[in-house]
C-alpha positions as CSV (number, residue, x, y, z in Angstrom):
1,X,-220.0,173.2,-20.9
2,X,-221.7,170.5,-23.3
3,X,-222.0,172.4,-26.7
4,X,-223.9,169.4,-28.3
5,X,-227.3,171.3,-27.7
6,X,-227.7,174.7,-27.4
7,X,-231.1,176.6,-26.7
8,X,-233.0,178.3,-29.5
9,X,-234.8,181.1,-29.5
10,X,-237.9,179.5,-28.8
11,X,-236.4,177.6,-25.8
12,X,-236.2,174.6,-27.4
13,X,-233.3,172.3,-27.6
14,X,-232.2,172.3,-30.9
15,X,-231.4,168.7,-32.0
16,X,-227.6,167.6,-33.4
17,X,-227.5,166.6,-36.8
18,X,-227.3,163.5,-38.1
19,X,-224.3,161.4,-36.3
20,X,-225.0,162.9,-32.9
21,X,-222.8,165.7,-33.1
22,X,-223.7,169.9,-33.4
23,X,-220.9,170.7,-36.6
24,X,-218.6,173.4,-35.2
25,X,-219.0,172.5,-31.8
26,X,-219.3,169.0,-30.6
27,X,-216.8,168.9,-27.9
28,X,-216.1,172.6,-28.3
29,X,-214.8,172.1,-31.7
30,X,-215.2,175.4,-33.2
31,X,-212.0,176.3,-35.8
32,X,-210.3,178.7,-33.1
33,X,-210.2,175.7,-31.0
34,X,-208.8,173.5,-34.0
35,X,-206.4,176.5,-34.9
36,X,-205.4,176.6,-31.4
37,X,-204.3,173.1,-31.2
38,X,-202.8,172.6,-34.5
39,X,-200.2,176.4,-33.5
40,X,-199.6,174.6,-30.8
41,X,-198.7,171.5,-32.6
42,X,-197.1,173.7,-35.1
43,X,-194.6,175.2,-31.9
44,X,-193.2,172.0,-31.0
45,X,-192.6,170.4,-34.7
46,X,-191.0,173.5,-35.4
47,X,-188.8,174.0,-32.7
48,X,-187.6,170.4,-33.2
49,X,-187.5,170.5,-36.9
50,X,-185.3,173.4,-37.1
51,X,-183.0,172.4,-34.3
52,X,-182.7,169.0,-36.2
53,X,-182.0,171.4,-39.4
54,X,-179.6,172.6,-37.5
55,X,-177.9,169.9,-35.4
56,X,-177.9,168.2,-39.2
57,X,-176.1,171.0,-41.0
58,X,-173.6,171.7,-38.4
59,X,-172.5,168.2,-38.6
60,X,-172.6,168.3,-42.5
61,X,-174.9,165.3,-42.3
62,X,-176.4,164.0,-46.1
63,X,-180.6,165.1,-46.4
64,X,-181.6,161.8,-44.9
65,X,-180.3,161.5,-41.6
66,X,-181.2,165.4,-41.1
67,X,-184.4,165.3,-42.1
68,X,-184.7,162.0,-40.0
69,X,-183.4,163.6,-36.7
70,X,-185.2,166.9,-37.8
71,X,-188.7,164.9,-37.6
72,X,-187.8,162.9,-34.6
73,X,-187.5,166.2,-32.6
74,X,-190.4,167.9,-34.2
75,X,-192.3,164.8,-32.4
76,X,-190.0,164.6,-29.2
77,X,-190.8,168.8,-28.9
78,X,-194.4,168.3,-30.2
79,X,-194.8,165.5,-27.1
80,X,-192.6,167.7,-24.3
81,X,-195.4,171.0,-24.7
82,X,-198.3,168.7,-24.0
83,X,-196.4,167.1,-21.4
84,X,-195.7,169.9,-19.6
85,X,-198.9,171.5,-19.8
86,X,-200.3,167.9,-18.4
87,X,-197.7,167.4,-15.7
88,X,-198.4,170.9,-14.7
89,X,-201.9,169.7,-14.0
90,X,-200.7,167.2,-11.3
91,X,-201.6,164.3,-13.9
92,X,-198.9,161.3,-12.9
93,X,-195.8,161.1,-15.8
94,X,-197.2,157.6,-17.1
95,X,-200.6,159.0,-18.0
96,X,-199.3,162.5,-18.8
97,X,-197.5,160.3,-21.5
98,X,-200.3,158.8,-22.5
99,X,-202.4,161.7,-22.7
100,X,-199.3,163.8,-24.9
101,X,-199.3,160.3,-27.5
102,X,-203.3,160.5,-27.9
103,X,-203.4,163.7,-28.6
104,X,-200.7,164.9,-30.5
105,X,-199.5,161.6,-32.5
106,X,-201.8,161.8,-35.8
107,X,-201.2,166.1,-35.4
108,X,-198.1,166.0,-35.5
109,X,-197.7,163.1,-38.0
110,X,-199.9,165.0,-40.4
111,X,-198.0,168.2,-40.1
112,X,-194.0,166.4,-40.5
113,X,-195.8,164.9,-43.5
114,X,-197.1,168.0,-44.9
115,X,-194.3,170.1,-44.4
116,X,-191.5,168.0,-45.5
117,X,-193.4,166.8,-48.6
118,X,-193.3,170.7,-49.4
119,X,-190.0,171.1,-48.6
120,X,-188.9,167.7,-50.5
121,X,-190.7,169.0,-53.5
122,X,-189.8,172.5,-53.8
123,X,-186.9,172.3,-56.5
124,X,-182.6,172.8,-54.5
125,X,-184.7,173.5,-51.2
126,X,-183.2,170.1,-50.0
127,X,-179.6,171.0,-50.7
128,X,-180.0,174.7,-49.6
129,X,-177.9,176.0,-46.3
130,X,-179.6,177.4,-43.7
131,X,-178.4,180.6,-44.7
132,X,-179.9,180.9,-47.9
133,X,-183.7,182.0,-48.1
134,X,-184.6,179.4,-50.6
135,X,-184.3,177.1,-47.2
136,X,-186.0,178.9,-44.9
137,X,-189.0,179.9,-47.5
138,X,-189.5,176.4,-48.2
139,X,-189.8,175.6,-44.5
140,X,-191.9,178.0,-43.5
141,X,-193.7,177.8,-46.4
142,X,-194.6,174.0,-45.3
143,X,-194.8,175.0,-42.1
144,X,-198.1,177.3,-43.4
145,X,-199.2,174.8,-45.8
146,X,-199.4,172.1,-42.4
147,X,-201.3,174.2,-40.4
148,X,-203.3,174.7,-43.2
149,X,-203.8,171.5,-43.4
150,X,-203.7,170.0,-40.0
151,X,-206.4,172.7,-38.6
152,X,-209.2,170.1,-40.1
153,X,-207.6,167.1,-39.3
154,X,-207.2,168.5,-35.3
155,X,-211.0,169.7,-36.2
156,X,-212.8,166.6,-37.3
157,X,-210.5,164.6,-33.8
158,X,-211.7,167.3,-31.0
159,X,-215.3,166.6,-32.3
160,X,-214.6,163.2,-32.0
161,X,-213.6,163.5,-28.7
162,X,-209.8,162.3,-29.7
163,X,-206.7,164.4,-30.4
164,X,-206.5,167.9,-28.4
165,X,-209.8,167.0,-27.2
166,X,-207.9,164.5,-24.6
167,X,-205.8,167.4,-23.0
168,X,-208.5,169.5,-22.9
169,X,-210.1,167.7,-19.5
170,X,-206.4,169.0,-17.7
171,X,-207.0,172.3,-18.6
């Protein structure tokens, strides 16, 4: 359904504002749309962040090369949900890929930014274990602080007809 008009009590169409688009709802961008797209977001950089955490600290890797493989997973698990859900949909793998890279690249690039700038800054959360809570608070922490963050961001693309907005003709 086209959102970018909607009737009026008096029957009449009432008229987007300025730039073509209704606020809230140009492409059905509403914030529980945005909020959808950027937990979904948030599901895949977290799974891969955390395993990459993980895989990193197991191997007693040094900060950098953990939090590098940490933020190529969150991207590689970020990519695989919107790939499944568009493979799923009988799209061919070549556009599914191209569908998962146009909607989830800036996302995704806003959230690892976000969340490991937090994490970078909050004072021994770099050199905590992952059994002490002063590592987990600080990534979670980001993690709330991105989606905080990215909800907009996925907001201000859907009404652009970019970001989630792409998947949303497989659904």
């Amino acid at each position: 359904m086209d959102h970018s008009a909607h009737h009026s009590g008096t029957g009449h169409h009432r008229s987007a504002p300025e730039g073509g688009h209704d606020r809230g709802h140009a492409h059905g961008t509403t914030w529980a749309t945005a909020m959808r797209a950027t937990l979904h977001c948030l599901t895949g950089c977290a799974l891969g962040e955390i395993l990459g955490m993980v895989v990193g600290t197991a191997l007693a890797w040094g900060n950098v090369p953990t939090m590098v493989l940490a933020i190529a997973l969150a991207f590689v698990f970020g990519y695989s949900l919107t790939l499944y859900a568009v493979l799923r949909a009988g799209v061919s793998l070549k556009a599914a890929v191209k569908v998962a890279l146009a909607a989830d690249t800036v996302s995704i690039a806003v959230m690892e930014l976000v969340d490991n700038g937090i994490v970078a800054l909050v004072p021994g959360a770099m050199d905590a274990y992952l059994s002490e809570g002063l590592f987990w608070y600080a990534l979670l922490g980001g993690f709330a602080v991105a989606f905080v963050i990215t909800t907009p961001v996925n907001r201000w693309m859907i009404g652009r007809g970019k970001g989630h907005a792409v998947v949303h003709a497989y659904h």
